[in-house]
PDB file of the backbone (N, CA, C, O) and the ligand in Angstrom, with CONECT records:
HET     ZN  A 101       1
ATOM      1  N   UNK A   1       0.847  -1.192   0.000  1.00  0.00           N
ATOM      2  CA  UNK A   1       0.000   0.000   0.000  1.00  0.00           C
ATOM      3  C   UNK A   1       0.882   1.241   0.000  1.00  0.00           C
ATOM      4  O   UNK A   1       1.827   1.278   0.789  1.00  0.00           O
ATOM      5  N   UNK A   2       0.620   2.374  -0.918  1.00  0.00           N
ATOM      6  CA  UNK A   2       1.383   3.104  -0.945  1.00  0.00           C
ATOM      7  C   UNK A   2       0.738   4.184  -0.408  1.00  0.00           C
ATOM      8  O   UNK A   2      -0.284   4.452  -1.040  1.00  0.00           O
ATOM      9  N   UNK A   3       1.040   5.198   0.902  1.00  0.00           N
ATOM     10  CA  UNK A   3       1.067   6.361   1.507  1.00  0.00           C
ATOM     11  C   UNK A   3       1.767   7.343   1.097  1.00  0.00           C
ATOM     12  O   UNK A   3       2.728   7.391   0.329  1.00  0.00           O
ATOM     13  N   UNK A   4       1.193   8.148   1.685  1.00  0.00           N
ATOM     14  CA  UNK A   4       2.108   9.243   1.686  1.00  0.00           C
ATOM     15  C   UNK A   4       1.787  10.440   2.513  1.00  0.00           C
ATOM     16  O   UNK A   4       0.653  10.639   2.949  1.00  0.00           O
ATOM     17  N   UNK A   5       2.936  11.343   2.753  1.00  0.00           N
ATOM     18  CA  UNK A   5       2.703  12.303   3.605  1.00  0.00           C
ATOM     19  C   UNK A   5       3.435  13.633   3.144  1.00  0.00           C
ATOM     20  O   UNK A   5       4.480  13.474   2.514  1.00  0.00           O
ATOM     21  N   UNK A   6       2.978  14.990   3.401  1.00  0.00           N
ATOM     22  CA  UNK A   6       4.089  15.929   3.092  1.00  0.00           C
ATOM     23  C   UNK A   6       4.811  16.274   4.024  1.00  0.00           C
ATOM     24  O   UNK A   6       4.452  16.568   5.165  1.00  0.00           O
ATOM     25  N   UNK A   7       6.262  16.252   3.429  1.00  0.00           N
ATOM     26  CA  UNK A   7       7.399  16.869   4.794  1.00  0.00           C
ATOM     27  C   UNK A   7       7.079  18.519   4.672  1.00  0.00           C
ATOM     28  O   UNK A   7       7.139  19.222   5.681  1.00  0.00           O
ATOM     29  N   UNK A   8       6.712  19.113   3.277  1.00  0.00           N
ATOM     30  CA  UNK A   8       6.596  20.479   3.551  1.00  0.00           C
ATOM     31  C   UNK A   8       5.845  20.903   1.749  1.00  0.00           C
ATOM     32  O   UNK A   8       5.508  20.362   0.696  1.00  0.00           O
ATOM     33  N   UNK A   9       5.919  22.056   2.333  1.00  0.00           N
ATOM     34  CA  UNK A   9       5.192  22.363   0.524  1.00  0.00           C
ATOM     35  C   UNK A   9       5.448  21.830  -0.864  1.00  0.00           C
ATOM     36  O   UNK A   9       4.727  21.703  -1.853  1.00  0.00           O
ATOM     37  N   UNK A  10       6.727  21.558  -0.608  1.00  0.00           N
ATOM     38  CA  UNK A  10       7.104  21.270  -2.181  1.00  0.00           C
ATOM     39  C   UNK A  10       7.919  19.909  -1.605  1.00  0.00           C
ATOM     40  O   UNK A  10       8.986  19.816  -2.212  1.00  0.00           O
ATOM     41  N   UNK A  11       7.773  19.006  -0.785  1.00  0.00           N
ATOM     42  CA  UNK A  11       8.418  17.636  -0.446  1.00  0.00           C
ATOM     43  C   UNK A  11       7.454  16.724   0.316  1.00  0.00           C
ATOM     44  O   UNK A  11       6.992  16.819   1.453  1.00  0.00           O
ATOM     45  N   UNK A  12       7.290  15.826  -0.631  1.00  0.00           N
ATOM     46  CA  UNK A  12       6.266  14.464   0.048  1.00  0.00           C
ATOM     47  C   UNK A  12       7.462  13.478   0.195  1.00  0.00           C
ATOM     48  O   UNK A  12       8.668  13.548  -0.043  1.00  0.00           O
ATOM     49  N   UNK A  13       6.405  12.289   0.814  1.00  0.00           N
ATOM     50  CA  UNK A  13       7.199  11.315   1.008  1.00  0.00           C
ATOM     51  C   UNK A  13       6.745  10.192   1.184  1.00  0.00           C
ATOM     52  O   UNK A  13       5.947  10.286   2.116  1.00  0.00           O
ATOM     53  N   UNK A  14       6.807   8.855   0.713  1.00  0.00           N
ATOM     54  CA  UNK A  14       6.357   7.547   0.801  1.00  0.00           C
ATOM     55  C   UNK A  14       7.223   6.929   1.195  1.00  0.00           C
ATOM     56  O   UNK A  14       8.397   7.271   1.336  1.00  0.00           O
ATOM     57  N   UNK A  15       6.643   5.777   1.452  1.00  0.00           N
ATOM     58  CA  UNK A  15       7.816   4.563   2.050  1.00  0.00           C
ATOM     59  C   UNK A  15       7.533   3.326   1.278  1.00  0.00           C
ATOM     60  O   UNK A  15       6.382   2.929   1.096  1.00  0.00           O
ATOM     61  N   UNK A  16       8.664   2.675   0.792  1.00  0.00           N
ATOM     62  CA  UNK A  16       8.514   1.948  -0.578  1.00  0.00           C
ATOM     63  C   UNK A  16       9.605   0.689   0.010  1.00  0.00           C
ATOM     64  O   UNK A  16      10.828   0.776  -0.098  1.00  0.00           O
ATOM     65  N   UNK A  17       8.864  -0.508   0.664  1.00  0.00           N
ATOM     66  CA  UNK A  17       9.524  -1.450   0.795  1.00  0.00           C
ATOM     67  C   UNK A  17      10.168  -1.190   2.201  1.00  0.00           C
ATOM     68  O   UNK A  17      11.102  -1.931   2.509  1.00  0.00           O
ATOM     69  N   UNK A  18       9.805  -0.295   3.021  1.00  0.00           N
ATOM     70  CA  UNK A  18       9.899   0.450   4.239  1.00  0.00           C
ATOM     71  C   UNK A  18      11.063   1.217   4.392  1.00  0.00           C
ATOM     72  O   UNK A  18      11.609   1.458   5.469  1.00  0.00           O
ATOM     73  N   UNK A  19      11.486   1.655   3.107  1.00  0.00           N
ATOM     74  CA  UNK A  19      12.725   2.639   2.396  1.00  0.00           C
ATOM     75  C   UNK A  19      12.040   3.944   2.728  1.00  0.00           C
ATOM     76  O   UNK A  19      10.878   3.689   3.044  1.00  0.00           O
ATOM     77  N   UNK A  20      12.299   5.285   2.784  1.00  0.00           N
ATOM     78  CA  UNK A  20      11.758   6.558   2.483  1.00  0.00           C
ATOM     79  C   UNK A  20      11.894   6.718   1.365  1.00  0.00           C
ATOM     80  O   UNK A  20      12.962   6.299   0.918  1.00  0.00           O
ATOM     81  N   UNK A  21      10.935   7.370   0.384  1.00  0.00           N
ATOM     82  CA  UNK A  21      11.407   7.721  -0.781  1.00  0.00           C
ATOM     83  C   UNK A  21      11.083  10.016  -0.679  1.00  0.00           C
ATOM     84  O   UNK A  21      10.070  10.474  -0.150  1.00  0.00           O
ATOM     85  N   UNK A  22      11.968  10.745  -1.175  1.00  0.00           N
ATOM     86  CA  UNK A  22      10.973  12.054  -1.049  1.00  0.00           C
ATOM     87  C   UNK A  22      10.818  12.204  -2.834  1.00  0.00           C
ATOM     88  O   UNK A  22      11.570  11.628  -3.620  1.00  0.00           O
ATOM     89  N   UNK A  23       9.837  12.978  -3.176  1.00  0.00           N
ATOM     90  CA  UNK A  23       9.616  13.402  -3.981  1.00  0.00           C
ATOM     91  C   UNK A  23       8.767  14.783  -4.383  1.00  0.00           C
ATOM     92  O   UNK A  23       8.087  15.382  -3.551  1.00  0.00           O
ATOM     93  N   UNK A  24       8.902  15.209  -5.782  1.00  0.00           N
ATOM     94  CA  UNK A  24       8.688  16.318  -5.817  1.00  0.00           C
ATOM     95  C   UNK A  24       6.761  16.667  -5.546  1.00  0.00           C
ATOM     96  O   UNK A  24       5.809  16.083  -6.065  1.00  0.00           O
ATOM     97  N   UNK A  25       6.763  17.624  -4.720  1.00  0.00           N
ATOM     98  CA  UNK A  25       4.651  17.580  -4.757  1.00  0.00           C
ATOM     99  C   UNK A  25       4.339  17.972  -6.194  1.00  0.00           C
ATOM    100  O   UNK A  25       3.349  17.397  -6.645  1.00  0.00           O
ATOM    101  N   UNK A  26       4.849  18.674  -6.880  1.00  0.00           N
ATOM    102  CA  UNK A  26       4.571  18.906  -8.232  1.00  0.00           C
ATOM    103  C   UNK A  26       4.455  18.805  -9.345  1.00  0.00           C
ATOM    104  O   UNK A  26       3.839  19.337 -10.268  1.00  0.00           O
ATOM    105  N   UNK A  27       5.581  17.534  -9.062  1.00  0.00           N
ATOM    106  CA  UNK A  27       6.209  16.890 -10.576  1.00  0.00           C
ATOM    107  C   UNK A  27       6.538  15.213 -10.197  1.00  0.00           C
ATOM    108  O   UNK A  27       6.749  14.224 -10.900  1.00  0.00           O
ATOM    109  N   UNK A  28       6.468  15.435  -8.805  1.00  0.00           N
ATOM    110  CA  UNK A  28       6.869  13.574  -8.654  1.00  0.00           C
ATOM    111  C   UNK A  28       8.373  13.121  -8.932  1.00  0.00           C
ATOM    112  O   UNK A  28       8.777  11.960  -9.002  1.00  0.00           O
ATOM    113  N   UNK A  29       9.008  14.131  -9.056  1.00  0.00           N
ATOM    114  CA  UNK A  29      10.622  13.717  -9.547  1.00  0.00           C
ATOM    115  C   UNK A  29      11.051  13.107  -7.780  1.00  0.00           C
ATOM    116  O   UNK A  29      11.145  13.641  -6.675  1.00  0.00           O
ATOM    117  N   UNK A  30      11.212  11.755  -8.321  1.00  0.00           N
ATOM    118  CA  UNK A  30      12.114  11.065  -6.778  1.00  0.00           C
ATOM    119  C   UNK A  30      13.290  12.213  -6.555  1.00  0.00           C
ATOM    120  O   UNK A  30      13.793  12.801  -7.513  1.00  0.00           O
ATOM    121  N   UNK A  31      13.676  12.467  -5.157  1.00  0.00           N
ATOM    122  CA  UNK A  31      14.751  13.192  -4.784  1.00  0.00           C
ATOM    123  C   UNK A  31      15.437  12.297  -4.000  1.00  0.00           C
ATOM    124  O   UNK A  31      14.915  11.449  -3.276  1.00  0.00           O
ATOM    125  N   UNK A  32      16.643  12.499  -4.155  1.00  0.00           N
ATOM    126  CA  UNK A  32      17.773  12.059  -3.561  1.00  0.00           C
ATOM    127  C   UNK A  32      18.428  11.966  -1.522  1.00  0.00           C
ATOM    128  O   UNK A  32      18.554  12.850  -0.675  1.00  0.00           O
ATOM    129  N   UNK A  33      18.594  10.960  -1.500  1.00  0.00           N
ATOM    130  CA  UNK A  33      18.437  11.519   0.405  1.00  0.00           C
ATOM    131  C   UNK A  33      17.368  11.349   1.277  1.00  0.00           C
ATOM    132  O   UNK A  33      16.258  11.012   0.865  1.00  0.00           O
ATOM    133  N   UNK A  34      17.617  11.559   2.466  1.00  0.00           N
ATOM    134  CA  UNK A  34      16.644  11.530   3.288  1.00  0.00           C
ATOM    135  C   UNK A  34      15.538  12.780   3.832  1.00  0.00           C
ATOM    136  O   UNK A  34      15.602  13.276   2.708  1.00  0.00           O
ATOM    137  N   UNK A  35      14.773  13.533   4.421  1.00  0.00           N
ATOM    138  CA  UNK A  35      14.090  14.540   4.956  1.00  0.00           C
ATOM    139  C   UNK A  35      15.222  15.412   5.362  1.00  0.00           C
ATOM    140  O   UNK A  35      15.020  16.621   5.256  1.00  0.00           O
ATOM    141  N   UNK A  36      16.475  14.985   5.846  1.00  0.00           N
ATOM    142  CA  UNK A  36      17.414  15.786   6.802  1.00  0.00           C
ATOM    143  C   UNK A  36      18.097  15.786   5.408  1.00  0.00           C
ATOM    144  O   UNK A  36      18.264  16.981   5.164  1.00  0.00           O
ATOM    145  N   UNK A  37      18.350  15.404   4.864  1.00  0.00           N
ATOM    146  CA  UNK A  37      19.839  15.572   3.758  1.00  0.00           C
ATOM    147  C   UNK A  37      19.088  15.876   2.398  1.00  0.00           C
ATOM    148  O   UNK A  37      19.873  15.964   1.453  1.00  0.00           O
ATOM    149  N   UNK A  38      18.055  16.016   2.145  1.00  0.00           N
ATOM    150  CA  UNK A  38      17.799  16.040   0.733  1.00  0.00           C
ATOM    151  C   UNK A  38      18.212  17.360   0.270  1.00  0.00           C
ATOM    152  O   UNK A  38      18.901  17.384  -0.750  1.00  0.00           O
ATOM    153  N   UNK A  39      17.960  18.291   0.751  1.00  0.00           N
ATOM    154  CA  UNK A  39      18.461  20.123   0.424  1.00  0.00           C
ATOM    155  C   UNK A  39      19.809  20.104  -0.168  1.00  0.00           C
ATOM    156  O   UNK A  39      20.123  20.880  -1.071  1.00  0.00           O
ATOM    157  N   UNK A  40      20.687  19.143   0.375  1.00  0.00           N
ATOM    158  CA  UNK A  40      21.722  19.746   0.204  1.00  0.00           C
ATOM    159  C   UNK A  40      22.226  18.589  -1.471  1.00  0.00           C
ATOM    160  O   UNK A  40      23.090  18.886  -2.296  1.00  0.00           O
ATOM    161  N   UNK A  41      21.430  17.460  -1.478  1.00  0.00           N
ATOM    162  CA  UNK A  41      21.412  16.745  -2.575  1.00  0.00           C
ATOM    163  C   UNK A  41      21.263  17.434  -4.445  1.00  0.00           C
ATOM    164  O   UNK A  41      21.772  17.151  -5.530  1.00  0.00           O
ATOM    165  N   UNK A  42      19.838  18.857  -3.704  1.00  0.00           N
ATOM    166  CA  UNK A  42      19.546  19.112  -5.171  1.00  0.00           C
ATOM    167  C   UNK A  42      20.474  19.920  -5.776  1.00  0.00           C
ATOM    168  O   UNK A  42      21.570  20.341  -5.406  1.00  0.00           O
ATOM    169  N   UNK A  43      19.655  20.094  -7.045  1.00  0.00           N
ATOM    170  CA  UNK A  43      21.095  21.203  -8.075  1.00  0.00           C
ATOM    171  C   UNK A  43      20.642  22.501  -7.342  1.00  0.00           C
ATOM    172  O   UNK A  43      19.567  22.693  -6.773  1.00  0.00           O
ATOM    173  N   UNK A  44      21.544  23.227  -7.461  1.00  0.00           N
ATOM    174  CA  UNK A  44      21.623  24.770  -7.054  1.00  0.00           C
ATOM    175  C   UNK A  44      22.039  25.629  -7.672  1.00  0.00           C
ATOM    176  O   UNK A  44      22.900  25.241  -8.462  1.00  0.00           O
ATOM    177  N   UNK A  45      21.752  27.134  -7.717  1.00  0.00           N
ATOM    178  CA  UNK A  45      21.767  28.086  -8.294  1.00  0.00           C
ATOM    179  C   UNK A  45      22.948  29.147  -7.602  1.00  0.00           C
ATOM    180  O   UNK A  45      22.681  29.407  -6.429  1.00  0.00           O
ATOM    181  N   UNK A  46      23.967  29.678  -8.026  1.00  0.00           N
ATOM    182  CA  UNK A  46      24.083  30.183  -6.743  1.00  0.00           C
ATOM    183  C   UNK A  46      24.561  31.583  -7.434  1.00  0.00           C
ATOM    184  O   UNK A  46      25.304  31.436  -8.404  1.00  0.00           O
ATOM    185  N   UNK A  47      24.196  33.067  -7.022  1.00  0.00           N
ATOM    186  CA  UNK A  47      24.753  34.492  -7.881  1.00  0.00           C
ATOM    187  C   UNK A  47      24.728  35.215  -7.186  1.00  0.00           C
ATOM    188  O   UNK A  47      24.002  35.002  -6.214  1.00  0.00           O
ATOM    189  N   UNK A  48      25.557  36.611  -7.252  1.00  0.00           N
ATOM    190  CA  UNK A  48      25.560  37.835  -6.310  1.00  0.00           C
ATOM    191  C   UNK A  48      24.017  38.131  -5.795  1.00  0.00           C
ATOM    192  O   UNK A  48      22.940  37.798  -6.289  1.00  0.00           O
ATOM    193  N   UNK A  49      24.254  38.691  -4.917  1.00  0.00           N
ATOM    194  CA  UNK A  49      23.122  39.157  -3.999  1.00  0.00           C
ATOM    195  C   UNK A  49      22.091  40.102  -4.751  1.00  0.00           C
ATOM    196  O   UNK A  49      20.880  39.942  -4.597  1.00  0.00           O
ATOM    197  N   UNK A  50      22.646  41.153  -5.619  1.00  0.00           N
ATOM    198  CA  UNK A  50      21.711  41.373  -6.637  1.00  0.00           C
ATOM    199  C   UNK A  50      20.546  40.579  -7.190  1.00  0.00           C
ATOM    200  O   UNK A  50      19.508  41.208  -7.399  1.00  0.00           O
ATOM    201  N   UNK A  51      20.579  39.108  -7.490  1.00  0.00           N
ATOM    202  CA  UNK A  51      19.768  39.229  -7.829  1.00  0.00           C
ATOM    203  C   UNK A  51      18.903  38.544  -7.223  1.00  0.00           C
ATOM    204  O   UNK A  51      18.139  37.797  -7.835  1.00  0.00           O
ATOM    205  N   UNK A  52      18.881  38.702  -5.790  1.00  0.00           N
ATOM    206  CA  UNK A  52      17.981  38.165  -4.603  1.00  0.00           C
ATOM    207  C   UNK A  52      16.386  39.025  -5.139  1.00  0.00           C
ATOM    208  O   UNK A  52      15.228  38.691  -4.886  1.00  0.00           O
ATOM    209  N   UNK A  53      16.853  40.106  -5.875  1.00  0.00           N
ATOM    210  CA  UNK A  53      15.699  41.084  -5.308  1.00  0.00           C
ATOM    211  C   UNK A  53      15.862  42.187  -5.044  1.00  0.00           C
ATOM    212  O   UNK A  53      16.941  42.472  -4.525  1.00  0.00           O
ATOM    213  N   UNK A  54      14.975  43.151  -5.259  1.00  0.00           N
ATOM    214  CA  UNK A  54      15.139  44.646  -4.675  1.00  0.00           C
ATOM    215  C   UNK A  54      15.004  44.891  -2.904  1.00  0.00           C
ATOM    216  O   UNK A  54      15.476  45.807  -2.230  1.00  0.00           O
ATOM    217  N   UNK A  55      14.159  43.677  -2.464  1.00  0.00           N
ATOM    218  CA  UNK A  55      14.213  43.591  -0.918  1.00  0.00           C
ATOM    219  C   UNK A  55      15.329  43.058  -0.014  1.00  0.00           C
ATOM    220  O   UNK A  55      15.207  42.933   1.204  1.00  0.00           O
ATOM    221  N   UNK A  56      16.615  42.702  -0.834  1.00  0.00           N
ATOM    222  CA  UNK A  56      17.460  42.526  -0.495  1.00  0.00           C
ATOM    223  C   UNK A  56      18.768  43.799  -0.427  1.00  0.00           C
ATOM    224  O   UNK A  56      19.185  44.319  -1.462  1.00  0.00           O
ATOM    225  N   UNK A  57      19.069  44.010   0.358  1.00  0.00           N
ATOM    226  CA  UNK A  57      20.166  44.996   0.249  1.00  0.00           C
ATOM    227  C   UNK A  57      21.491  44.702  -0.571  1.00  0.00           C
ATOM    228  O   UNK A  57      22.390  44.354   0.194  1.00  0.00           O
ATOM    229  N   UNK A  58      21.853  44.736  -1.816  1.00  0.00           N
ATOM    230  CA  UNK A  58      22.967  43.961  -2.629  1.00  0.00           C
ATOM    231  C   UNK A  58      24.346  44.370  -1.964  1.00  0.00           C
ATOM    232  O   UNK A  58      25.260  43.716  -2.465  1.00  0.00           O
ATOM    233  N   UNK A  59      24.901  45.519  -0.694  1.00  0.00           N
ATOM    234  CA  UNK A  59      26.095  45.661  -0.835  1.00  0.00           C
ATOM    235  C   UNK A  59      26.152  44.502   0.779  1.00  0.00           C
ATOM    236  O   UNK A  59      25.419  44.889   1.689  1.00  0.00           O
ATOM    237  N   UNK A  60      26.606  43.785   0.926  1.00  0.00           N
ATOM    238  CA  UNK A  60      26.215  42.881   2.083  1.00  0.00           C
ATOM    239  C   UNK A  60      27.556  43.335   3.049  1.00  0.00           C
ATOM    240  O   UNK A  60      27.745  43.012   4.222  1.00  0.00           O
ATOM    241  N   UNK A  61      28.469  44.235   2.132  1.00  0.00           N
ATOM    242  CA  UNK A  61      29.381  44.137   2.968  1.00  0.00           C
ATOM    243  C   UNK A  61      29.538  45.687   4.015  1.00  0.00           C
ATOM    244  O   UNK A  61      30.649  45.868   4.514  1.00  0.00           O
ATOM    245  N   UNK A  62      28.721  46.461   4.229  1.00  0.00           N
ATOM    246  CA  UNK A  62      27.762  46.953   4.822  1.00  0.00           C
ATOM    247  C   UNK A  62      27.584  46.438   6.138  1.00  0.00           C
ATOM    248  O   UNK A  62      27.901  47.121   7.112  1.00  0.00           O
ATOM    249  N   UNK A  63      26.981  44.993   6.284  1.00  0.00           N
ATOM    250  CA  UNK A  63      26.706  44.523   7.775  1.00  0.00           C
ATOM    251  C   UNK A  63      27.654  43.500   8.307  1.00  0.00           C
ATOM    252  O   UNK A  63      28.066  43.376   9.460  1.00  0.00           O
ATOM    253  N   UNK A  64      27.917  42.797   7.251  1.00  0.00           N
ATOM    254  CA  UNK A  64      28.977  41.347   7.359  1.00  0.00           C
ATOM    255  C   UNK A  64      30.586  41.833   6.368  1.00  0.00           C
ATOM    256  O   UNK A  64      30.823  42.446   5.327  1.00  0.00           O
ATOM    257  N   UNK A  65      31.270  41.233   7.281  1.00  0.00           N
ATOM    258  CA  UNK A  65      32.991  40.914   6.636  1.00  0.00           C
ATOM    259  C   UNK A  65      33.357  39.895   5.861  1.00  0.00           C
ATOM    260  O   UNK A  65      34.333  40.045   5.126  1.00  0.00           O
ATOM    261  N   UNK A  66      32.417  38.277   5.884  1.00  0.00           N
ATOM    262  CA  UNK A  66      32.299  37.543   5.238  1.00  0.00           C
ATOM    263  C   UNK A  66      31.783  37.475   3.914  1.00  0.00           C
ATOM    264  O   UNK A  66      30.566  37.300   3.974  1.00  0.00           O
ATOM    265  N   UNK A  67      32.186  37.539   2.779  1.00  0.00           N
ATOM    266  CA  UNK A  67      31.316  37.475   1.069  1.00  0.00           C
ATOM    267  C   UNK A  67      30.102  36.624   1.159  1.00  0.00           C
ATOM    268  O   UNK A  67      30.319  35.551   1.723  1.00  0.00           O
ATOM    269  N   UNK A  68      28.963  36.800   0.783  1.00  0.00           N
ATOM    270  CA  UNK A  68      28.131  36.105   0.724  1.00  0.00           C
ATOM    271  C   UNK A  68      27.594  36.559  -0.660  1.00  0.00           C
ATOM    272  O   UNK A  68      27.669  37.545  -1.392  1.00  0.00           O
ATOM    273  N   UNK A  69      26.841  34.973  -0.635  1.00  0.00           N
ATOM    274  CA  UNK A  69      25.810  34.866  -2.071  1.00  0.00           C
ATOM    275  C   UNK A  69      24.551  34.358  -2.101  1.00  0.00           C
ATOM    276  O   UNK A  69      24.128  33.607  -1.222  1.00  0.00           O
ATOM    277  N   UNK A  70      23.802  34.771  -3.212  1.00  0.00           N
ATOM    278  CA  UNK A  70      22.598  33.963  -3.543  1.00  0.00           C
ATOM    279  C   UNK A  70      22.638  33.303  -3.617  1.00  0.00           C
ATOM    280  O   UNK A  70      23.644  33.023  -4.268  1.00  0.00           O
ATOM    281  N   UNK A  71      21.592  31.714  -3.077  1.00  0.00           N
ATOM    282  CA  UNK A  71      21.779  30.569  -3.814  1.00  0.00           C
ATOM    283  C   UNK A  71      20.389  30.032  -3.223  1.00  0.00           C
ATOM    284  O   UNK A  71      19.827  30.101  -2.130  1.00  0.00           O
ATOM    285  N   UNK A  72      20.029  29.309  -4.810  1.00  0.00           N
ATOM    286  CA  UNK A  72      18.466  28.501  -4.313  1.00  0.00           C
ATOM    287  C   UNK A  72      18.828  27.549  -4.852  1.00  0.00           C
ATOM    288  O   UNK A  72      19.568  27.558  -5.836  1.00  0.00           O
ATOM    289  N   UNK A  73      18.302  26.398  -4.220  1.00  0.00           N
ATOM    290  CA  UNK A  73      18.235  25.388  -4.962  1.00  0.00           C
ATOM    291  C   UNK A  73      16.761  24.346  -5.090  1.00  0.00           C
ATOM    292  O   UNK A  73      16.114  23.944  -4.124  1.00  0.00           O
ATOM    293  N   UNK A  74      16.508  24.100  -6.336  1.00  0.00           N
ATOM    294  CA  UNK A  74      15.329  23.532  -7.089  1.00  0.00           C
ATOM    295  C   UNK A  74      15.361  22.008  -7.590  1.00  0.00           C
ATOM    296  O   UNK A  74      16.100  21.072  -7.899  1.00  0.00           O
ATOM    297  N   UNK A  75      14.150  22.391  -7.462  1.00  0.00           N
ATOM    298  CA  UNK A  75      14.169  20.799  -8.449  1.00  0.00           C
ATOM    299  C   UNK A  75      14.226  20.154  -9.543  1.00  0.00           C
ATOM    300  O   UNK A  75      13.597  20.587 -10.509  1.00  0.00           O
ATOM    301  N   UNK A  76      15.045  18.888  -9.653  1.00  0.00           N
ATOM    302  CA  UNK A  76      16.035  18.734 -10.899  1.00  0.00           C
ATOM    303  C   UNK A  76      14.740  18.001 -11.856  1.00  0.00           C
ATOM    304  O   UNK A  76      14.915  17.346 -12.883  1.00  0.00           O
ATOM    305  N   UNK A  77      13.729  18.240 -11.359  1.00  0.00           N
ATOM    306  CA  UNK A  77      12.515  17.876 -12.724  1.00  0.00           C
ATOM    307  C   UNK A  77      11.984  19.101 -13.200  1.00  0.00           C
ATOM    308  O   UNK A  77      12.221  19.466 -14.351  1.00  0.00           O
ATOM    309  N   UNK A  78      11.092  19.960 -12.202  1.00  0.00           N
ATOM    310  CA  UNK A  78      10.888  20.878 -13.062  1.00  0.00           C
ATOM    311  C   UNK A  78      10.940  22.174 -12.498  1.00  0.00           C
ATOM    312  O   UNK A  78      10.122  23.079 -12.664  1.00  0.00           O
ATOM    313  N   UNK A  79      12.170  22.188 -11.688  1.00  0.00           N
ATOM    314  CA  UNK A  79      13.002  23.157 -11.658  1.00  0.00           C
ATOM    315  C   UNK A  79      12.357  24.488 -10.474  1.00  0.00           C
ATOM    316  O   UNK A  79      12.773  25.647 -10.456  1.00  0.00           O
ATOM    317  N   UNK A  80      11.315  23.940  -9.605  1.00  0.00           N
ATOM    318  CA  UNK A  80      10.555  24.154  -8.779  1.00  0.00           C
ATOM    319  C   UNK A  80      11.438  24.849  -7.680  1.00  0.00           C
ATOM    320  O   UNK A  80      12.127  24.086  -7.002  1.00  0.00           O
ATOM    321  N   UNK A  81      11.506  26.132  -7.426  1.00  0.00           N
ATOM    322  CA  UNK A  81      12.746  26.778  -6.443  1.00  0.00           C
ATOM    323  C   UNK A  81      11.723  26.305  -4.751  1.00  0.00           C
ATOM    324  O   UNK A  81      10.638  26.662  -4.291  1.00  0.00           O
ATOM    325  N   UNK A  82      12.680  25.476  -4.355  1.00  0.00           N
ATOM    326  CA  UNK A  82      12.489  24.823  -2.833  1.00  0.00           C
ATOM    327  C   UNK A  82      12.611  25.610  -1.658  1.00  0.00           C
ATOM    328  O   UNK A  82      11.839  25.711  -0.705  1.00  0.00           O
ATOM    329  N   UNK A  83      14.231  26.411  -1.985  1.00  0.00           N
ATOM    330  CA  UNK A  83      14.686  26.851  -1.300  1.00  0.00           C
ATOM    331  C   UNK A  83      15.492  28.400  -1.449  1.00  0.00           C
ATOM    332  O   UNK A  83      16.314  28.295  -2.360  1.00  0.00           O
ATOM    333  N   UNK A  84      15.510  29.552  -0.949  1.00  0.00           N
ATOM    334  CA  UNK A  84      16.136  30.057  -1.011  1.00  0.00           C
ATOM    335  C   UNK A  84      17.382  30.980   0.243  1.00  0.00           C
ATOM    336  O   UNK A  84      16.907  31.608   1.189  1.00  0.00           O
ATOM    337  N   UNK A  85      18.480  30.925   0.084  1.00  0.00           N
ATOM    338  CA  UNK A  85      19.214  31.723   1.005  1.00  0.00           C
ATOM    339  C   UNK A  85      20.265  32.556   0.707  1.00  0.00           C
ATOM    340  O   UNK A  85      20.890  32.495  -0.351  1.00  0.00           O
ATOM    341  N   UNK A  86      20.486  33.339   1.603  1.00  0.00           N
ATOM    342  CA  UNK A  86      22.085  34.628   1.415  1.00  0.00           C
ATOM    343  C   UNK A  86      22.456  34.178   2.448  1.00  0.00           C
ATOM    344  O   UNK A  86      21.702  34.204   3.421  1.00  0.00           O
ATOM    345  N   UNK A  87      24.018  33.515   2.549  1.00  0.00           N
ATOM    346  CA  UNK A  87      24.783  32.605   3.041  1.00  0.00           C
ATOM    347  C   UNK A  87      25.789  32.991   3.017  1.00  0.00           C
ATOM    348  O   UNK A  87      25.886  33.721   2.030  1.00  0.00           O
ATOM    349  N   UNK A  88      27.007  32.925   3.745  1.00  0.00           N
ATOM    350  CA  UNK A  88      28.311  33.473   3.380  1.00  0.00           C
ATOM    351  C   UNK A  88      28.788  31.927   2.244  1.00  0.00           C
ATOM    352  O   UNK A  88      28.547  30.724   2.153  1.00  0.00           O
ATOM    353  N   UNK A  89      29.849  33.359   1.348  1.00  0.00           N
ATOM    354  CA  UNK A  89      30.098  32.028   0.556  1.00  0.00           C
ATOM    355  C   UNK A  89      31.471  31.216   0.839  1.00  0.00           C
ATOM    356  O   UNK A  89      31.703  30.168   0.238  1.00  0.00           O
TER     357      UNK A  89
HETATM  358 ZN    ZN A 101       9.412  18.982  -9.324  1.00  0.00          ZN2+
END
């Protein structure tokens, strides 16, 4: 019998042979990893702070000494942005 549950908006999850499987809510693309490790599994995007947005302040170095960057990362089916952060790089 196949279940399922969502870990969060854009990540479900079944259990397949009492394996976890996650996948995409949108597209169904299996993802890689577990609930705790899958984020860091997908492809990622990563560019100056510019182009976070106009609600982002682009000179970062202003508050922080560390370089930081944009980076989201989506899903490798249909490219569904999961996640986004400004991170030192
Ligand atoms: Zn997807």
């Amino acid at each position: 019998m196949a279940t399922s549950e969502r870990v969060n908006e854009n990540v479900g999850r079944r259990f397949d042979n009492g394996n976890e499987v996650l996948f995409c809510t949108h597209c169904n693309q299996e993802l890689q990893g577990s609930s705790a490790t899958y984020l860091s599994n997908l492809p990622r995007y990563e560019g100056p702070l510019s182009e976070a947005g106009p609600q982002v302040f682009a000179d970062s170095s202003v508050f922080v000494d560390a370089p930081v960057v944009f980076r989201q990362y989506y899903c490798p089916g249909c490219f569904t942005v999961f996640h986004t952060e400004v991170v030192p790089s």
